[in-house]
Backbone as a ProteinNet text record, in pm:
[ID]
protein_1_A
[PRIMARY]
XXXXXXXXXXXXXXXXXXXXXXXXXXXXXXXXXXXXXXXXXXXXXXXXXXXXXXXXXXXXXXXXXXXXXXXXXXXXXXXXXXXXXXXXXXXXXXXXXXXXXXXXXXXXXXXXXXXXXXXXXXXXXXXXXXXXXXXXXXXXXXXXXXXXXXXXXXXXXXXXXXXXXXXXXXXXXXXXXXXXXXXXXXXXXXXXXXXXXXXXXXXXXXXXXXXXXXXXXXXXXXXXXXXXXXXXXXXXXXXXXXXXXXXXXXXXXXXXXXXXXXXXXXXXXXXXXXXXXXXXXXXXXXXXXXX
[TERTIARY]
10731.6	10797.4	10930.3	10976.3	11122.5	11207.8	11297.8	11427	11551.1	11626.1	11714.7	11696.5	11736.5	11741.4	11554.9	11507.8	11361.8	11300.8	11328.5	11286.5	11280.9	11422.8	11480.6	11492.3	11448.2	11426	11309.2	11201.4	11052.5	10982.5	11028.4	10953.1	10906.5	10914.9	10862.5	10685.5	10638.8	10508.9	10425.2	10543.1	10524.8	10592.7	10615.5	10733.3	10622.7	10557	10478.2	10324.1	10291	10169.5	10153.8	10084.9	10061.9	9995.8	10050.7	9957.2	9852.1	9742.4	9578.9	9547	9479.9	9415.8	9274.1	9191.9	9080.2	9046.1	8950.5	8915.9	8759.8	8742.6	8569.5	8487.5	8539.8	8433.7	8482.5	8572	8580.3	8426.7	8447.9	8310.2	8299.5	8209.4	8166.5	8281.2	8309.7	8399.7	8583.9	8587.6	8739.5	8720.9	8611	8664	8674.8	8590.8	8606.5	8790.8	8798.6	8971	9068.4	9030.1	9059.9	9105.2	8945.6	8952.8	9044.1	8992.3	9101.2	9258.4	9341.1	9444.6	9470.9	9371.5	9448.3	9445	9324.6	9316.3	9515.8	9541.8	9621.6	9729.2	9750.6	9883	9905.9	9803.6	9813.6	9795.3	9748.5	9770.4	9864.6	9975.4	10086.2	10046.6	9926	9896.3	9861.6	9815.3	9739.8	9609.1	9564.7	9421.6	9324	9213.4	9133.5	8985.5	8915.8	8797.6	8682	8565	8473.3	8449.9	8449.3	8419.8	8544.5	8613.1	8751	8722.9	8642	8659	8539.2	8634.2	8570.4	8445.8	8338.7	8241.7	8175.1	8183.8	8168.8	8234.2	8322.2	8452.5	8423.8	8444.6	8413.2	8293.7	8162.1	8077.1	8049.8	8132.8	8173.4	8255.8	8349.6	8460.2	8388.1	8310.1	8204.6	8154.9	8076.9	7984.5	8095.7	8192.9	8269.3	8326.1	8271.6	8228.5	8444.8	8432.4	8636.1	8710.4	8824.2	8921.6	9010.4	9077.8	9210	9201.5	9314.7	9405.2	9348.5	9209.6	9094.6	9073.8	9070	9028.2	9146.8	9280.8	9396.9	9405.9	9345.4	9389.4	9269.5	9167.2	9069	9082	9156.8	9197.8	9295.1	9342.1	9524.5	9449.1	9335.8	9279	9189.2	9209	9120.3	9166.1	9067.1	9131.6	9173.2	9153.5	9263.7	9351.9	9422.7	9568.4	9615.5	9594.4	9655.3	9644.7	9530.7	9581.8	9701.7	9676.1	9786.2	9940.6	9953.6	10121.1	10115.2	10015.9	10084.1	10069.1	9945.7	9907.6	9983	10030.1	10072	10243.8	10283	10417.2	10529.8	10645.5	10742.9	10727.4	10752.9	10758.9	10793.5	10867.2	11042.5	10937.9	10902.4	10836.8	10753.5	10669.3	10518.4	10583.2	10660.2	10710	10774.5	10837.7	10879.5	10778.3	10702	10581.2	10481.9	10485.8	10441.6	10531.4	10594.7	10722	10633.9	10667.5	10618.3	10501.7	10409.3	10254.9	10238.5	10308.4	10231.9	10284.3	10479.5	10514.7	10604.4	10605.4	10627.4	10807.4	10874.8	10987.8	11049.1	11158.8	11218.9	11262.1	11266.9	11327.1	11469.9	11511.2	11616.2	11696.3	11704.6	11825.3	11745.4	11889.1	11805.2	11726.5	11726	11642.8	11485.7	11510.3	11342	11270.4	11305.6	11315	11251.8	11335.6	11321.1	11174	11212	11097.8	10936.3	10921.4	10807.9	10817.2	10891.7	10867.9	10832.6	10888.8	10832.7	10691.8	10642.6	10520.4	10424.4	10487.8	10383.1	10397.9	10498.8	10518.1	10416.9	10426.5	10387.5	10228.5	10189.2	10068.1	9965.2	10016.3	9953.2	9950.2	9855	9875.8	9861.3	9698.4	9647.2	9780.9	9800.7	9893.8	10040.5	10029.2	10146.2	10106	9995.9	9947.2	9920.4	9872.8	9846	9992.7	10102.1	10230.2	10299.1	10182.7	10260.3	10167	10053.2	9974.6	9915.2	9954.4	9981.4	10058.9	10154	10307.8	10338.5	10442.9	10475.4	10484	10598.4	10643.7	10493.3	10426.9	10283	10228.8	10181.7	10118.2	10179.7	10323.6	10369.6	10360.6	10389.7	10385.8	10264.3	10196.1	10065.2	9923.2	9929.3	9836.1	9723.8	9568.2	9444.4	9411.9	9442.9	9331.8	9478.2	9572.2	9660.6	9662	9653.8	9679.1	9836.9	9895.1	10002	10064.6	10203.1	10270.3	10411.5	10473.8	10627.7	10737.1	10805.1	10886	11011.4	11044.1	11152.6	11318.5	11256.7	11336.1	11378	11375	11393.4	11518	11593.8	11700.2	11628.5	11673.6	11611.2	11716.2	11677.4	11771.4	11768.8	11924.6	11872.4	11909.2	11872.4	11857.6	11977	12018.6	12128	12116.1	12234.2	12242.3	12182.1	12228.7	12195.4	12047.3	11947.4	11816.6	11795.6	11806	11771.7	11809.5	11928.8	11917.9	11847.9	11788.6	11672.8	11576.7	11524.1	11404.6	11348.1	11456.2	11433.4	11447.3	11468.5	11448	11354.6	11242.4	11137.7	11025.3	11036.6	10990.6	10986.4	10960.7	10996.4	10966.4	10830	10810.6	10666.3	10563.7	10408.2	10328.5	10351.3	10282.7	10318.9	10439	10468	10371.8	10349.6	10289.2	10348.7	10288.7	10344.1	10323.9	10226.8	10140	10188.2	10215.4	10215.6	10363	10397.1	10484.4	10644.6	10633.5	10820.7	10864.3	11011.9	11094.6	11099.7	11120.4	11109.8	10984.7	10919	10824.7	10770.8	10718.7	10708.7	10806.5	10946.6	11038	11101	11159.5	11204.7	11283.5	11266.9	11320.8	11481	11477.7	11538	11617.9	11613.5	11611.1	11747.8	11847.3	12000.1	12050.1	12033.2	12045.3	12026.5	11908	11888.9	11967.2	12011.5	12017.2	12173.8	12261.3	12384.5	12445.5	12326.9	12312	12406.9	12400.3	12433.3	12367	12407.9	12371.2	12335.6	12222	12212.1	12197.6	12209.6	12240.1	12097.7	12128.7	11975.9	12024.3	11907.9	11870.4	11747.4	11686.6	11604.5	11512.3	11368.2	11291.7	11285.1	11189.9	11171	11166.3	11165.6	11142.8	11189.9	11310.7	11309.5	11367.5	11428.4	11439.9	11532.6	11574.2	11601.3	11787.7	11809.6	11917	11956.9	11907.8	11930.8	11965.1	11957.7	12024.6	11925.6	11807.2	11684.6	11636.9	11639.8	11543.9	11637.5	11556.7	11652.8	11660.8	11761.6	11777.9	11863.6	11824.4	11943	12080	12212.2	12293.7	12431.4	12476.8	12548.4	12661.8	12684.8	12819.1	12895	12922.3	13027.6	13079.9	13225.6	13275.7	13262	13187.4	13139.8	13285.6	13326.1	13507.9	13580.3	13712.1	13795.9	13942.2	14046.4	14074.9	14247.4	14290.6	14432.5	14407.9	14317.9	14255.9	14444.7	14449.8	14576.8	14709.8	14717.3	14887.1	14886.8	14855.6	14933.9	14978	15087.1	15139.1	15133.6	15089.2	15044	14944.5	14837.5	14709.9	14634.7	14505.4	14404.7	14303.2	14209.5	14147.8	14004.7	13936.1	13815.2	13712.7	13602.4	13473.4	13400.1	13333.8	13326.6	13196.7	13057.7	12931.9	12864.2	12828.1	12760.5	12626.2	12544.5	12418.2	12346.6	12398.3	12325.4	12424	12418.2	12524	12378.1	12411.7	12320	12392.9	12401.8	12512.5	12476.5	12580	12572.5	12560	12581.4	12567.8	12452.9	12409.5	12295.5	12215.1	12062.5	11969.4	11947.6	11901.6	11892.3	12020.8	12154.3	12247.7	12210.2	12225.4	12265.9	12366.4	12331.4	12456.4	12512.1	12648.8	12667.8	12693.1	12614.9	12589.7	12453.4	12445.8	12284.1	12223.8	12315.1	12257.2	12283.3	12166.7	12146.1	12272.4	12284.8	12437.3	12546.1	12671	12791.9	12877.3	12957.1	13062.3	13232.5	13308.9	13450.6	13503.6	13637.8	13713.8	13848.4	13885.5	14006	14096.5	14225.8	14335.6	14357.9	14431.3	14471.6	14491.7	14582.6	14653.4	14576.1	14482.1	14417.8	14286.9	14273.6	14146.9	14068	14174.8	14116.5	14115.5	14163.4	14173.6	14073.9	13986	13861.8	13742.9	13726.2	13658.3	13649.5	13735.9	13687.1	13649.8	13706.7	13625.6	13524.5	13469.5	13295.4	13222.7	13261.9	13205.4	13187.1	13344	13323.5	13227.9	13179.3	13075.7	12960.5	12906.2	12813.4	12761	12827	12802.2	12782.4	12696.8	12673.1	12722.5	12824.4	12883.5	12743.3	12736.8	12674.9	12748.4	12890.1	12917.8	13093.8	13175	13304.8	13370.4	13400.2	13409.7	13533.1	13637	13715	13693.6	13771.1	13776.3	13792
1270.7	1139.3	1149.9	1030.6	1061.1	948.6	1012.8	953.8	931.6	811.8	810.9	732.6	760.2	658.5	616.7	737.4	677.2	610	650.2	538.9	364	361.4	246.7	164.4	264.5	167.9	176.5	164.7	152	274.9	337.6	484.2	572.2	569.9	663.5	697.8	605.6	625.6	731.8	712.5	810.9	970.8	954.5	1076.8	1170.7	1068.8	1097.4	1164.7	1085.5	1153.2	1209.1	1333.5	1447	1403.3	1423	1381.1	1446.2	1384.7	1370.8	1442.7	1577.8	1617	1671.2	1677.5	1685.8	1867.3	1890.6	2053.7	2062	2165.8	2173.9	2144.9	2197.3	2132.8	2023	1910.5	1771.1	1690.1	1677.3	1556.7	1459.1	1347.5	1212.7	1177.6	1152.6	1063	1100.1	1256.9	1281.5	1200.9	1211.7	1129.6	985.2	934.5	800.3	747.9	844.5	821.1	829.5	930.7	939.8	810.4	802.8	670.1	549.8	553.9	424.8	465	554.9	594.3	588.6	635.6	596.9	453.5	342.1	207.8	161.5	170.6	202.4	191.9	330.7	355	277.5	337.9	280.5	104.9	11.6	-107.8	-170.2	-98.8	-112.9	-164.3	-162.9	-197.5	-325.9	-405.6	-542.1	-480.4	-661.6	-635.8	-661.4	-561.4	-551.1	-583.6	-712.6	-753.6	-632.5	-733.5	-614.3	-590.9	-692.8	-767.9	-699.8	-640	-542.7	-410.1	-385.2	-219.6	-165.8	-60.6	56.7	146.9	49.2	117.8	238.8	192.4	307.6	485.2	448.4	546.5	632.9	545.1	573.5	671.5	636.4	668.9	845.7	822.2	975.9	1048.2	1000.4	1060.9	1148.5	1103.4	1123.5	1224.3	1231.2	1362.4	1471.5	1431.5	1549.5	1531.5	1437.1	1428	1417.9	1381	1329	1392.8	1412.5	1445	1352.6	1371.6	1273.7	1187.8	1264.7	1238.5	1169.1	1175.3	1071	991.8	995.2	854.2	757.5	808.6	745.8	717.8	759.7	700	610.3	613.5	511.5	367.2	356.2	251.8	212.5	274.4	212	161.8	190.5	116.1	-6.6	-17	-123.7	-263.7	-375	-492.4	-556.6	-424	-486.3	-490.8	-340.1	-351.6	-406.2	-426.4	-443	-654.2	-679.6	-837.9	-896.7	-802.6	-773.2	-769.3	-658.3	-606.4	-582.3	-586.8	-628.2	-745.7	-825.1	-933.1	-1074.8	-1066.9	-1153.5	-1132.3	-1016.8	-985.2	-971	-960.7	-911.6	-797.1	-731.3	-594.9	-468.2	-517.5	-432.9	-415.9	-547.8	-524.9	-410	-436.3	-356.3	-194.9	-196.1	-65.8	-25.3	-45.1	-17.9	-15.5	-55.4	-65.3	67.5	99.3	174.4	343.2	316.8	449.7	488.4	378.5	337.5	410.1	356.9	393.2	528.5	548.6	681.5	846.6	765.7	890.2	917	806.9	811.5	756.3	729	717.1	592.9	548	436.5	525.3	435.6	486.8	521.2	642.8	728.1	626.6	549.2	513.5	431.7	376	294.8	379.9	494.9	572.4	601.7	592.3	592.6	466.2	351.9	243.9	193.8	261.1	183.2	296.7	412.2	461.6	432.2	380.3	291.1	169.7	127.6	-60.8	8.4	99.9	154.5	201.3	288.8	334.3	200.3	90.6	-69.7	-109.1	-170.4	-164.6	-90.9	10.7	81.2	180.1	198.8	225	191.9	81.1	-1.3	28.7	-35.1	-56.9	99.5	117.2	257.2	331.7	391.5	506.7	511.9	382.5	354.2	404.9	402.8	435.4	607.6	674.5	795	867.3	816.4	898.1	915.7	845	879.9	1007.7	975.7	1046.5	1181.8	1157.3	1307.6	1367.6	1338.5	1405.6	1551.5	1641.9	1723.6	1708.1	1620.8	1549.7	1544.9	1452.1	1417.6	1547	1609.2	1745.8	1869.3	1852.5	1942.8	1921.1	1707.6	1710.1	1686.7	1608.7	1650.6	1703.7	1751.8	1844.1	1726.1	1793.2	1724.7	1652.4	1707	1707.8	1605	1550.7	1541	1389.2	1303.3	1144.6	1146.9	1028.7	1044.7	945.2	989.8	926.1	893.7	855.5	782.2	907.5	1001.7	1069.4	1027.5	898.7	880.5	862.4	831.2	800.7	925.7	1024.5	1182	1237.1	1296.5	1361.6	1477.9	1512.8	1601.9	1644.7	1788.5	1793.8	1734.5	1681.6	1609.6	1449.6	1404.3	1270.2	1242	1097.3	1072.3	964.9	960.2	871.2	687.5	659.6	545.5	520.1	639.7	638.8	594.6	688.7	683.2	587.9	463.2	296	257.3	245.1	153.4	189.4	296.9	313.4	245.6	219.9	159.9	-48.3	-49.3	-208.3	-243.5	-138.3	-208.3	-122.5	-19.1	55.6	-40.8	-170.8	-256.2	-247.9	-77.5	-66.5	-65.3	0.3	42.6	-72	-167.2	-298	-377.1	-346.9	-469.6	-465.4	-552.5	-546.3	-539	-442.2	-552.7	-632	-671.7	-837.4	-936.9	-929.7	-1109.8	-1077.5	-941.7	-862.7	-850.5	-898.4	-871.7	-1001.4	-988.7	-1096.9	-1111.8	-1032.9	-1083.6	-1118.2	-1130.5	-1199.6	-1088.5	-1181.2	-1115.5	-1055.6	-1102.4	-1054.8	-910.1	-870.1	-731.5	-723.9	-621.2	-587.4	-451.3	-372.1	-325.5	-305.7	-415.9	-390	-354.2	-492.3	-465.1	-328.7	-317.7	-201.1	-79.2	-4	76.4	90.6	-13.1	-4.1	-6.5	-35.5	-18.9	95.6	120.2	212	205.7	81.8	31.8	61.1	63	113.3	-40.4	-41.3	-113.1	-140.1	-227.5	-196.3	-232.1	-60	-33.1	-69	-201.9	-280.2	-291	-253.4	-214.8	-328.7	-291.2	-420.3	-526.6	-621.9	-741.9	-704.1	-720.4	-677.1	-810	-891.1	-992.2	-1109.7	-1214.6	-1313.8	-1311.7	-1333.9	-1375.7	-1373.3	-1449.2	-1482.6	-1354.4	-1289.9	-1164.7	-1053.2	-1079.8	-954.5	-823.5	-863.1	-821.4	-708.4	-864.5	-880.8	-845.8	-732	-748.7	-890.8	-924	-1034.5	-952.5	-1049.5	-1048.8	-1068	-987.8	-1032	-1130.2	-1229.4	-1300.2	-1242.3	-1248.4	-1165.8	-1232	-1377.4	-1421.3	-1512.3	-1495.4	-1522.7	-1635.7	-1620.1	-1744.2	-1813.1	-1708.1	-1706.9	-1636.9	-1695.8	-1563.9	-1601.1	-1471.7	-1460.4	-1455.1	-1489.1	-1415.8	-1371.3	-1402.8	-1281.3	-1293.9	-1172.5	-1111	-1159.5	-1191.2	-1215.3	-1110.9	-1005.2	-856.1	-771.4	-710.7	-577.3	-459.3	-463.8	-366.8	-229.8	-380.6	-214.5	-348.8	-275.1	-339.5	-456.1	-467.6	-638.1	-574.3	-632.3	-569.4	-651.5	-566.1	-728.6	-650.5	-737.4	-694.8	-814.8	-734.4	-826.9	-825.6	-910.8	-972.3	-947.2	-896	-897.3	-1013.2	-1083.7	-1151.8	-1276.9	-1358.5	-1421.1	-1460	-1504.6	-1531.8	-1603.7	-1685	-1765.7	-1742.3	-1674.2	-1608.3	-1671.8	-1859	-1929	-1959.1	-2105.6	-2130.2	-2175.5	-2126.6	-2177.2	-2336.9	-2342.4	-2423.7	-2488.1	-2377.5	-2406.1	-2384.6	-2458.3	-2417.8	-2345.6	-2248.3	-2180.4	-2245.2	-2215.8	-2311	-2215.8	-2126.3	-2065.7	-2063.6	-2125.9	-2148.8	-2018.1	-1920.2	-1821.1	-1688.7	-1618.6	-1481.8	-1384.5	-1351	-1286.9	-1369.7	-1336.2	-1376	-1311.1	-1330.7	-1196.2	-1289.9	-1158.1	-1230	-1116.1	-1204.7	-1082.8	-1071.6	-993	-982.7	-843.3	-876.2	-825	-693.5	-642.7	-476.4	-563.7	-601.7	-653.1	-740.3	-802.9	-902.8	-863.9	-696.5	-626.3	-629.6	-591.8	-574.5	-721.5	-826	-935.8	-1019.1	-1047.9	-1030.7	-995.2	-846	-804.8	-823.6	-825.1	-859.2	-1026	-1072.8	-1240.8	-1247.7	-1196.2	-1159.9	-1116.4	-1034.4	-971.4	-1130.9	-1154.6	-1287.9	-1375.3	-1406.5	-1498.3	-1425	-1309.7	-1257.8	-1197.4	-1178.9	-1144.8	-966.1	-931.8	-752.6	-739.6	-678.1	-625	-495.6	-504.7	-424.3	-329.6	-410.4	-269.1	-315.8	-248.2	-248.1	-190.4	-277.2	-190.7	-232.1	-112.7	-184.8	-258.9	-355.6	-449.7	-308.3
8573.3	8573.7	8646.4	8696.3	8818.1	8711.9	8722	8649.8	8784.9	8744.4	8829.2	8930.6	9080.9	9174.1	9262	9237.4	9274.1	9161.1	9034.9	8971.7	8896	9016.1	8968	9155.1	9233.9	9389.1	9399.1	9371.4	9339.8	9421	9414.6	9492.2	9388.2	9262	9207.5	9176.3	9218.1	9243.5	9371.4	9498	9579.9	9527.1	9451.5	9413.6	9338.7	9239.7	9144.3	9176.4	9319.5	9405.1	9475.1	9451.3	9562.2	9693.9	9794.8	9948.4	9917.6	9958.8	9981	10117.2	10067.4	10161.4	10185.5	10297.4	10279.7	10310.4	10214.9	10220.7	10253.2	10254.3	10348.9	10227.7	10069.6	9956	9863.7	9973.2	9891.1	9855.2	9764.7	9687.1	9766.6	9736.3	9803.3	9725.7	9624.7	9514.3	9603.1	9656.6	9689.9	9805.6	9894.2	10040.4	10028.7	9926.7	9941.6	9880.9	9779.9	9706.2	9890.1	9969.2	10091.1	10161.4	10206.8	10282.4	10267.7	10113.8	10049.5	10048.3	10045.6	10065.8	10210	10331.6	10487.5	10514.1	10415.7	10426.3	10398.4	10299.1	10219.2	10337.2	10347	10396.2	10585	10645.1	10767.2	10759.8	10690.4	10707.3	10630	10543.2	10463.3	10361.4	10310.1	10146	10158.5	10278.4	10318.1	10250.4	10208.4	10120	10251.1	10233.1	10364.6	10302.4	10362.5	10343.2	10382.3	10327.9	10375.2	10556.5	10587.9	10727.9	10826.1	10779.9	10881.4	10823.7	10763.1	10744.1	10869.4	10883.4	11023.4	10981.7	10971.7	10887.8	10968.9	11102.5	11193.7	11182.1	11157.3	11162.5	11043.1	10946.2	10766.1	10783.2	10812.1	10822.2	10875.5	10995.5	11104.8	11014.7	10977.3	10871	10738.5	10694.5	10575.9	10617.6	10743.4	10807.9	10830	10863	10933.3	11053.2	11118.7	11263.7	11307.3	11234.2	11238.5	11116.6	11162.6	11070.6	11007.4	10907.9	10889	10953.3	11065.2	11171.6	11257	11274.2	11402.5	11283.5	11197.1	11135.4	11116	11084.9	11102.2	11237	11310.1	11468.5	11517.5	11411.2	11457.8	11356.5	11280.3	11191.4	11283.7	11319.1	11376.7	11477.8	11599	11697.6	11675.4	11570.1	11494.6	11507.6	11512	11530.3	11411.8	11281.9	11156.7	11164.7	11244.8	11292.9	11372.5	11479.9	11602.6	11533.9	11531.4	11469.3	11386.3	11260.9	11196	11240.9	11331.7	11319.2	11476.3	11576.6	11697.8	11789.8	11769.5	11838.9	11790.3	11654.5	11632.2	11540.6	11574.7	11533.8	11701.1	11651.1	11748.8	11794.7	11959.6	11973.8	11886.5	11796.6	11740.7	11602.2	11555.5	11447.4	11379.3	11521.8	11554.7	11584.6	11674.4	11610	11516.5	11402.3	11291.4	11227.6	11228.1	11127.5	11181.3	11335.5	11351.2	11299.7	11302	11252.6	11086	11023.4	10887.9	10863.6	10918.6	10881.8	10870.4	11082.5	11111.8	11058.2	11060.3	11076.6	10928.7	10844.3	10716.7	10703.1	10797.7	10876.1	10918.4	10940.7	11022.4	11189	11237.4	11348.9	11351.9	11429.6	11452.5	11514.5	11595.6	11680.4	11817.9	11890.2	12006.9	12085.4	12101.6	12217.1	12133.5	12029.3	11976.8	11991.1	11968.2	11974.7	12125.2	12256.8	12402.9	12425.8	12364	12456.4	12421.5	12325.5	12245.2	12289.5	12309.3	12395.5	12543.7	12617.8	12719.4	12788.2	12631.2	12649.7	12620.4	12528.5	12547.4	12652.9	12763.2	12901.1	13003.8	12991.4	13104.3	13101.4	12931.4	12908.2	12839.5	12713.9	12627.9	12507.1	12460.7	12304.7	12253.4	12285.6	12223.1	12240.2	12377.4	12423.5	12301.6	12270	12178.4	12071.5	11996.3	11868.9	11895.3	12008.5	12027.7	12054.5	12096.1	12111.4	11968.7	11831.6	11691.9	11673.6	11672.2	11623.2	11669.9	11797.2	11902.2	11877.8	11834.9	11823.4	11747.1	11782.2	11720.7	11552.4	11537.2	11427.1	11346	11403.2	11296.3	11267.4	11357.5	11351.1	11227.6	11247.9	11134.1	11028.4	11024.4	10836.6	10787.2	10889.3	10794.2	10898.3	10962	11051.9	11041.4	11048.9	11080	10936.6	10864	10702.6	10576.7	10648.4	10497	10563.8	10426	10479.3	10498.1	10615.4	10585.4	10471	10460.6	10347.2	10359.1	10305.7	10327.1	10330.3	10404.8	10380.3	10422.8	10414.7	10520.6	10378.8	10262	10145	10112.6	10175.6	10132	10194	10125.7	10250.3	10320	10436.1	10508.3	10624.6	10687.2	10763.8	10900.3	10974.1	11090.4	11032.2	10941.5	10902.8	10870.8	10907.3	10868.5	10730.9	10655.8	10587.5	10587.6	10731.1	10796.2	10780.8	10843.1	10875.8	10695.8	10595.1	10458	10356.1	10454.8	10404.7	10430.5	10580.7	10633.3	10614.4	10576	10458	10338.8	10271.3	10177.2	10211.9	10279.5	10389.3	10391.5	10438.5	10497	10398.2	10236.1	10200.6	10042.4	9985.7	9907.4	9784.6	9749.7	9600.3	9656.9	9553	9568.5	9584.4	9537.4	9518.3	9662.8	9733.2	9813.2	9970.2	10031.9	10161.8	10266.4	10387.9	10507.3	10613.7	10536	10605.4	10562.3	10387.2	10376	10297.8	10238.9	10089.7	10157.8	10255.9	10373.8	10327	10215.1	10284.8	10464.4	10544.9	10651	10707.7	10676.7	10729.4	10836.7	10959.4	11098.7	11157.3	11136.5	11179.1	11187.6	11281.9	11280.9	11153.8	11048.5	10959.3	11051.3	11139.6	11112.9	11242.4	11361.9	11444.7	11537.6	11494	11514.1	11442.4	11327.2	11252.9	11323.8	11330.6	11442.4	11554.5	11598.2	11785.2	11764.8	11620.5	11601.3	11512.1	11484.2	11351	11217.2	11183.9	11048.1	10975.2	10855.6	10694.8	10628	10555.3	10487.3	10359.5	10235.8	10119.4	10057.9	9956.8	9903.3	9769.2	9755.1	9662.9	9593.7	9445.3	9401.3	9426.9	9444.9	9493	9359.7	9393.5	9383.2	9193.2	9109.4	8983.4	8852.8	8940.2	8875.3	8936	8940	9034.6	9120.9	9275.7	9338.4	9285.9	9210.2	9157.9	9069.3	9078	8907.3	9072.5	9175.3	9307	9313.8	9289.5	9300.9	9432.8	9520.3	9608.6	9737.6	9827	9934.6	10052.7	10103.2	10153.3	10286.7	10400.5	10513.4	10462.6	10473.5	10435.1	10542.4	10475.4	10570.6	10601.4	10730.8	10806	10854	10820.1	10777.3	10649.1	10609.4	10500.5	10439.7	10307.1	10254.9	10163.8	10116.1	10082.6	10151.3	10180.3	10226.3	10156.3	10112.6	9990.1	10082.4	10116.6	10166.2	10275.7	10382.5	10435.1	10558.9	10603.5	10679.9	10604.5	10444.9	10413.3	10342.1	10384.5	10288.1	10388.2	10344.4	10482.6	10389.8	10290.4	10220.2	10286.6	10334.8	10393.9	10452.4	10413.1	10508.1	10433.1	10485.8	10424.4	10369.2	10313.4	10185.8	10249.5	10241.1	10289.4	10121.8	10073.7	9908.4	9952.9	9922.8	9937.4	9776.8	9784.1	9621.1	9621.3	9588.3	9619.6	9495.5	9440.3	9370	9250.7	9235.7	9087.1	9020.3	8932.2	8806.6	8706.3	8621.4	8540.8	8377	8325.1	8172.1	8069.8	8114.4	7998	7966.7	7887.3	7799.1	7910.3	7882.5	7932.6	8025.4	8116.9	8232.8	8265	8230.3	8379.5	8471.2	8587.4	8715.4	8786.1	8819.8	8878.2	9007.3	9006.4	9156.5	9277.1	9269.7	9380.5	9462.8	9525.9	9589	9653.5	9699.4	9771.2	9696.9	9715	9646.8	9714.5	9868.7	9901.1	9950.1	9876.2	9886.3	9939.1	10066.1	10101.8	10110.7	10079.9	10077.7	10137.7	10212.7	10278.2	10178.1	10135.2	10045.5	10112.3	10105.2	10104.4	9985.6	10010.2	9888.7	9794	9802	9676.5	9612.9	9627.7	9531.5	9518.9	9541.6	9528.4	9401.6	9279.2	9133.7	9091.9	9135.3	9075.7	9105.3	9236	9272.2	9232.5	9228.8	9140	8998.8	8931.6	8781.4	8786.6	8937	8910.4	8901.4	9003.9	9017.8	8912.9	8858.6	8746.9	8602.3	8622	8539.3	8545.2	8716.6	8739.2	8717.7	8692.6	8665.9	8817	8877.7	9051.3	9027	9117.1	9129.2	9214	9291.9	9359.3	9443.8	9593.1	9655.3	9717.8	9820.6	9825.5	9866	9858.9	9923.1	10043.1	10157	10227.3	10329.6	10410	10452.8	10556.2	10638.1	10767.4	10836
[MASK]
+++++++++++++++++++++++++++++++++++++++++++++++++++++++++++++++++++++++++++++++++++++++++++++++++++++++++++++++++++++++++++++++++++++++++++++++++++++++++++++++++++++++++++++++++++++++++++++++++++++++++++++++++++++++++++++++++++++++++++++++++++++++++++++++++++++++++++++++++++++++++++++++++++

């Protein structure tokens, strides 16, 4: 059992399961647990009819005829996916999602980023799906025989802090999707982020409403209050983001805050006085940080 921060940002279910791999005397019963785990992971936990499964593939996979790694690369060529998360998503999307699936990961920075809109440019879809699954990277963590799985919530060496916010962005808890289960929708979940390499605030998934600072949300980047902002010669100015208010009194108040994030810019001096307001309004504080 995981105690602590994976078990309270919805990862402890990956924490809890050993990667799935296939051995020369797996059962009918282990490959099929298989199958359903690369269904699983490579289409982000979208529910898949009978009428989209790769019965072809499945079938070869069963004999032997394919490994893992060809069957993860024959799902990803599939017109479950590519309908899904590239024909009808954003470029940026479709690759994050491809990071996601294949390599368990967000993307590193803008140069991971261009050279994948490049290889869609200049060689296509497949070549795009074969430069994950070809890769060094894939090959080491999980060779021919291991499904892949989410390692990107992990510290590791090389990784920065940054990379291991935006993990948890687009990584929303075992249950969530990423077909229909994205607050963002179609939209690039991580894309300015990346290419600026901002940190984003890891917020435990969806677990209770909206208003209770739940749920991750885009946050607004500009000041919904601003507090004194430049009358102190004290020091410097505070951006202090809310990830949520909620209202402490009796049943069916309305809170008069319509939006789940709130940001204020505050001055030194009216730092603690601020904060314990928030707290008064029942506001969670996400993060503090200077101008």
């Amino acid at each position: 059992m995981v105690f602590g921060p994976a078990s309270q940002l919805g990862v402890s279910l990956f924490e809890e399961t050993s990667p799935l791999e296939r051995f020369p005397n797996s059962s009918s019963e282990d490959l099929d647990v298989i199958i359903r785990a690369v269904y699983r992971q490579v289409l982000g936990n979208a529910y898949v009819m009978e009428s989209e499964r790769a019965v072809v593939a499945e079938s070869q996979f069963k004999s032997g005829e394919l490994s893992v790694r060809e069957f993860v690369r024959a799902l990803a060529k599939s017109s479950a996916y590519s309908s899904r998360f590239f024909e009808t998503a954003p470029r940026y999307r479709f690759i994050e999602l491809n990071f996601k699936h294949f390599l368990g990961r967000t993307p590193e920075g803008l140069e991971e980023m261009r050279t994948h809109s490049t290889i869609l440019d200049t060689q296509g879809y497949e070549a795009e799906i074969d430069s994950y699954i070809d890769s060094e990277e894939y090959q080491n963590a999980y060779g021919e025989n291991i499904v892949p799985y989410y390692r990107g919530y992990k510290t590791a060496p090389e990784r920065t802090m940054v990379e291991f916010t935006h993990m948890f962005a687009i990584l929303r808890g075992a249950s969530s999707s990423d077909f229909k289960g994205s607050l963002a929708g179609k939209a690039p979940v991580l894309n300015k982020y990346v290419i600026q390499e901002i940190p984003v605030p890891i917020i435990p998934p969806s677990g209770g409403s909206v208003g209770d600072g739940w749920a991750f949300q885009e946050p607004d980047r500009s000041a919904s209050s601003r507090v004194g902002l430049g009358g102190s010669d004290q020091g410097k100015v505070y951006r202090i983001e809310v990830t949520g208010y909620r209202t402490k009194a009796k049943i069916n108040q309305i809170s008069k805050f319509r939006r789940s994030n709130q940001v204020y810019f505050v001055p030194f001096s009216q730092l603690s006085d601020k904060y314990q307001s928030i707290h008064r309004q029942g506001g969670v504080i996400s993060s503090i940080t200077p101008v």
